[in-house]
VMD Tcl script that draws the C-alpha trace (Angstrom):
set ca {
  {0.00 0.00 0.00}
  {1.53 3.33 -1.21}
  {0.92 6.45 1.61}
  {1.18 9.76 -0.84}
  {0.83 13.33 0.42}
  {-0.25 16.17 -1.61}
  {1.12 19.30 0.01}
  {2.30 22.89 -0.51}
  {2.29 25.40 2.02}
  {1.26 27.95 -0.74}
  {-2.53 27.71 -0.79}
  {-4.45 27.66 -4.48}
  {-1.72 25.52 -6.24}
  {-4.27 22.44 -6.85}
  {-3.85 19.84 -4.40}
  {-7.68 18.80 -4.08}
  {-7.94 18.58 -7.46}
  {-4.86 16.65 -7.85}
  {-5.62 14.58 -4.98}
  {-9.14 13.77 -6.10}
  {-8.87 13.48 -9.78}
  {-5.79 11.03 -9.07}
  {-8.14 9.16 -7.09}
  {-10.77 8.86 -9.58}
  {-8.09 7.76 -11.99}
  {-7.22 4.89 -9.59}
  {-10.51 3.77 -8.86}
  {-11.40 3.64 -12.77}
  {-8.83 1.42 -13.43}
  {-9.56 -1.02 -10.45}
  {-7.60 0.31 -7.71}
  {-9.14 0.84 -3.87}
  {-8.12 4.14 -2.93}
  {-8.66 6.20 0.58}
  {-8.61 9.99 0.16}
  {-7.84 11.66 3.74}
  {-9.00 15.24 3.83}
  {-6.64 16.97 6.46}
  {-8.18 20.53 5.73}
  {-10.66 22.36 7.80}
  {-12.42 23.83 4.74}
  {-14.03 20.44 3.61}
  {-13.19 20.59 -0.21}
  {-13.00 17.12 -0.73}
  {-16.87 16.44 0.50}
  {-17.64 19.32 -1.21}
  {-16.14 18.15 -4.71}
  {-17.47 14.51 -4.39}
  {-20.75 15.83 -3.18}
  {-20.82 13.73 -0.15}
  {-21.47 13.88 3.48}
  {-20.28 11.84 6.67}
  {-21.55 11.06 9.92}
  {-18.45 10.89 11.73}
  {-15.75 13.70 10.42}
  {-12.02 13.22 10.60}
  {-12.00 14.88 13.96}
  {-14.26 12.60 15.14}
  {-11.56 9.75 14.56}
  {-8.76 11.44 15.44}
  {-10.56 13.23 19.05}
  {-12.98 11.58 20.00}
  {-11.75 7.92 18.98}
  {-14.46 7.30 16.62}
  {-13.78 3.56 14.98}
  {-12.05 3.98 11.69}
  {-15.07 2.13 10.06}
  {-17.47 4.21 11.36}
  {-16.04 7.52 9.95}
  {-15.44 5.92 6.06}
  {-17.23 7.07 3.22}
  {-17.04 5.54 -0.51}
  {-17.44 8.83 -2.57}
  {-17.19 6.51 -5.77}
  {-16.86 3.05 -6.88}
  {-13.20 1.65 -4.91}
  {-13.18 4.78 -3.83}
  {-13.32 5.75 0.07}
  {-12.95 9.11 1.91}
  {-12.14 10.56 5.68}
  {-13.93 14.09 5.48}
  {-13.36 17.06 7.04}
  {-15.37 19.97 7.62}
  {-14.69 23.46 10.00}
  {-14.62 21.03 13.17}
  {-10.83 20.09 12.39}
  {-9.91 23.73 13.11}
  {-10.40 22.41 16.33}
  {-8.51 19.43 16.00}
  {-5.09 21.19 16.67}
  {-6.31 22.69 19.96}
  {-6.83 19.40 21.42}
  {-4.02 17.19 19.91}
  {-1.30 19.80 21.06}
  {-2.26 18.71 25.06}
  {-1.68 14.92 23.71}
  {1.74 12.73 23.90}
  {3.12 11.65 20.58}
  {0.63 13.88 18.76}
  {2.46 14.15 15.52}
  {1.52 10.41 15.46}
  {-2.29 10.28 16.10}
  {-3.59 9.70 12.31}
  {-0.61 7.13 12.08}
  {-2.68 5.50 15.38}
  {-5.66 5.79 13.62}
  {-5.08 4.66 10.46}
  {-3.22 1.26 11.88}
  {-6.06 -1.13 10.30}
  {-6.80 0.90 7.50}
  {-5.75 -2.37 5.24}
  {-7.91 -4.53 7.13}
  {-11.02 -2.78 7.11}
  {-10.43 -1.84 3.65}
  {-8.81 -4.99 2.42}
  {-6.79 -5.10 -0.83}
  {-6.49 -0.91 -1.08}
  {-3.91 0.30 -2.89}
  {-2.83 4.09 -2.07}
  {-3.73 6.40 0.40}
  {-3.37 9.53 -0.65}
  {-3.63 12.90 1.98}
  {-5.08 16.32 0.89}
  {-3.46 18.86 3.12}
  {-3.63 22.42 4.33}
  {-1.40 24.91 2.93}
  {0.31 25.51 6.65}
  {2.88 24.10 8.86}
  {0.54 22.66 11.36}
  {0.36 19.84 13.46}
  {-2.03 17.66 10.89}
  {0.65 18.59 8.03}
  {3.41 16.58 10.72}
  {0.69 13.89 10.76}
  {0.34 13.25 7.64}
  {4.39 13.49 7.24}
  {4.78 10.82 9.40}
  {2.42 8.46 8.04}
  {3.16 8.78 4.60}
  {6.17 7.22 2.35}
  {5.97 10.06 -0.31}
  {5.08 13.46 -1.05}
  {3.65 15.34 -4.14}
  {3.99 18.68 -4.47}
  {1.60 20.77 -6.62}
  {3.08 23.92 -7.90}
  {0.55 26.75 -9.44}
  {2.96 28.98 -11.45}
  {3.90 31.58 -10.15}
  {7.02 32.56 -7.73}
  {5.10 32.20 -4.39}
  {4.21 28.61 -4.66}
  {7.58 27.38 -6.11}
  {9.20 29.29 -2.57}
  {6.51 27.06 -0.74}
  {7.91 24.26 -2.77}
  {11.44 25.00 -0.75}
  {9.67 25.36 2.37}
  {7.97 22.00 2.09}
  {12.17 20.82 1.41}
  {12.91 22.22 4.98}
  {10.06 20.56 6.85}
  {11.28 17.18 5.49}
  {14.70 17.50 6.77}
  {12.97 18.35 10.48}
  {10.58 15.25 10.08}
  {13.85 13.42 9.36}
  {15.91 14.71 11.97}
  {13.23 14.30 14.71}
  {11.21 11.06 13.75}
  {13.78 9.62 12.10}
  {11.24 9.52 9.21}
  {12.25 9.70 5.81}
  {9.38 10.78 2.88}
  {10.58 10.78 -0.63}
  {9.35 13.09 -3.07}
  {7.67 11.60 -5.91}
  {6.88 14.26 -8.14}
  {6.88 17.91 -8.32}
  {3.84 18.70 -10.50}
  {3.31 22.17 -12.15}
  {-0.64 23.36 -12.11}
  {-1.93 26.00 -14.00}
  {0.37 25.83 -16.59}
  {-1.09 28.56 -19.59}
  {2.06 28.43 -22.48}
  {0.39 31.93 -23.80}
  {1.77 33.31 -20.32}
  {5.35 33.76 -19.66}
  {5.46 33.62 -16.37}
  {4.20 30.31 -16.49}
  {7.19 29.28 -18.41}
  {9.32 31.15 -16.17}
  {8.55 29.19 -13.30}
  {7.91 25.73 -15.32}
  {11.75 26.75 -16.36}
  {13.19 27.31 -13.09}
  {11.13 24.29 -11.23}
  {13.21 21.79 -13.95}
  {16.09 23.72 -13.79}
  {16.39 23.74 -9.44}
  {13.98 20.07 -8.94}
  {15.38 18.63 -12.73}
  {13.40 15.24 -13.23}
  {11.29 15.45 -10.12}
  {9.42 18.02 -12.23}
  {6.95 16.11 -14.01}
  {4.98 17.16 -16.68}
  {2.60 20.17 -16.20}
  {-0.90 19.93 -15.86}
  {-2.54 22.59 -18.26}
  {-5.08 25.48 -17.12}
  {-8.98 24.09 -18.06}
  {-11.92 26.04 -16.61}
  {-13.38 22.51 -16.97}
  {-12.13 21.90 -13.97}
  {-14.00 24.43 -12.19}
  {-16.92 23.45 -14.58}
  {-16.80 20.14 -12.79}
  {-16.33 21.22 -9.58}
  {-19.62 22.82 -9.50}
  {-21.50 19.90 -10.80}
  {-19.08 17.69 -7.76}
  {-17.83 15.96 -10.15}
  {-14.18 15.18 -10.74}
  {-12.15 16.28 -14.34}
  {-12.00 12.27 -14.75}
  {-16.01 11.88 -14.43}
  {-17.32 14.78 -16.21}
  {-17.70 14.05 -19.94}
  {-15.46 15.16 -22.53}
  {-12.61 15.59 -23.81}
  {-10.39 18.18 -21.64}
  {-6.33 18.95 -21.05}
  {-6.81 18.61 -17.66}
  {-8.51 15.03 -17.98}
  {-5.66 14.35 -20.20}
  {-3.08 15.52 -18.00}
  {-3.88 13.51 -14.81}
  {-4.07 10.64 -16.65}
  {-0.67 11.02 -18.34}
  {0.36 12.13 -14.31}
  {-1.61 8.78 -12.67}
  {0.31 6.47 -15.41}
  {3.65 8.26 -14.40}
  {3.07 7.74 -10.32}
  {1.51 4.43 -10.44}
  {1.53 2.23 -13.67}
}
mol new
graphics top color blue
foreach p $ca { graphics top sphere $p radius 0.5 }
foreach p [lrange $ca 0 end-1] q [lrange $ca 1 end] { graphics top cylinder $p $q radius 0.2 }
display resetview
């Protein structure tokens, strides 16, 4: 079972879309997939158009059985939700021992309860919180969506820094999988200013870019994912050619 984190600490550079839409891909071609939503703003839900009983506070508080709190968004594909309670989350896990490792705790039977599932893959905040050094010490690997433009590639670097910590401290080590460029508009030269100088720092960690479509917001507002909504798109193209890179 692969453990995959999609984080930036830049906010807007794609990572529930990413997240999701790699997920979709996954579960299309047979895969079981859990999609952890470790953001208080609930995107996830809101993009799959789904609701849960138990949140992923709930789990991770209040000790809510990891069955209990699943949802299956899609065919082979099953979510932990969040919503505005996991703002509170933080509050309480700070006053607990070994707190960078409660989601690790919780997730210990994942592959049990789901058996045969693939990849889990984490949807995180854009902030250096105690959930982002959760999910950094459960995963294996990291993915980084970049948007393009100078702000995210610099949270790109930060993200860098916090995985040397996580090594040095929990003796943890998450490799990088993929750097993956979002937003990427070749009429627009900053965009290949940054895809540029993302190959030239990261070289072939860069993978290739995934191409602005307002069919992705198009989808969104339907909640469906770029993979699900009909068509032919660049961004449907893109995370496929992205999901065959990662995981075929």
């Amino acid at each position: 079972m692969r453990k995959i984190a999609c984080q930036n600490f830049k906010g807007g550079t794609g990572k529930t879309t990413t997240v999701i839409s790699l997920a979709h891909c996954l579960a299309e071609a047979g895969h079981k997939v859990l999609v952890v939503d470790l953001d208080a703003q609930g995107n996830v839900a809101e993009s799959f158009g789904v609701e849960c009983e138990n949140s992923l506070y709930d789990l991770l508080v209040d000790g809510k059985p990891l069955a209990d709190c699943l949802v299956e968004a899609r065919k082979n594909l099953f979510c932990l939700l969040s919503d505005q309670t996991l703002a509170a989350c933080e509050t309480v896990l700070v006053t607990r021992p070994r707190r960078e490792e409660a989601l690790k705790r919780a997730l210990v039977d994942v592959e049990q309860i789901l058996p045969g599932i693939s990849v889990v893959l984490l949807d995180c905040s854009p902030s250096l919180s105690i959930l982002g050094q959760n999910a950094l010490v459960y995963v294996d690997e990291l993915l980084l969506p970049v948007s393009m433009d100078y702000l995210a590639m610099v949270g790109v670097g930060q993200v860098f820094e916090n995985l040397k910590m996580v090594e040095e401290y929990f003796e943890k080590e998450v490799r990088v999988c993929g750097i993956l460029p979002t937003f990427y508009d070749q009429r627009v030269n900053v965009s290949k200013d940054v895809l540029a100088a993302l190959r030239e720092r990261y070289g072939d960690l860069v993978m290739p870019p995934v191409r602005v479509d307002t069919k992705i917001q198009q989808a969104s507002s339907r909640q469906q994912t770029i993979v699900e909504f009909g068509g032919r798109s660049r961004a449907r193209e893109d995370y496929q050619k992205i999901y065959e890179e990662l995981f075929v």
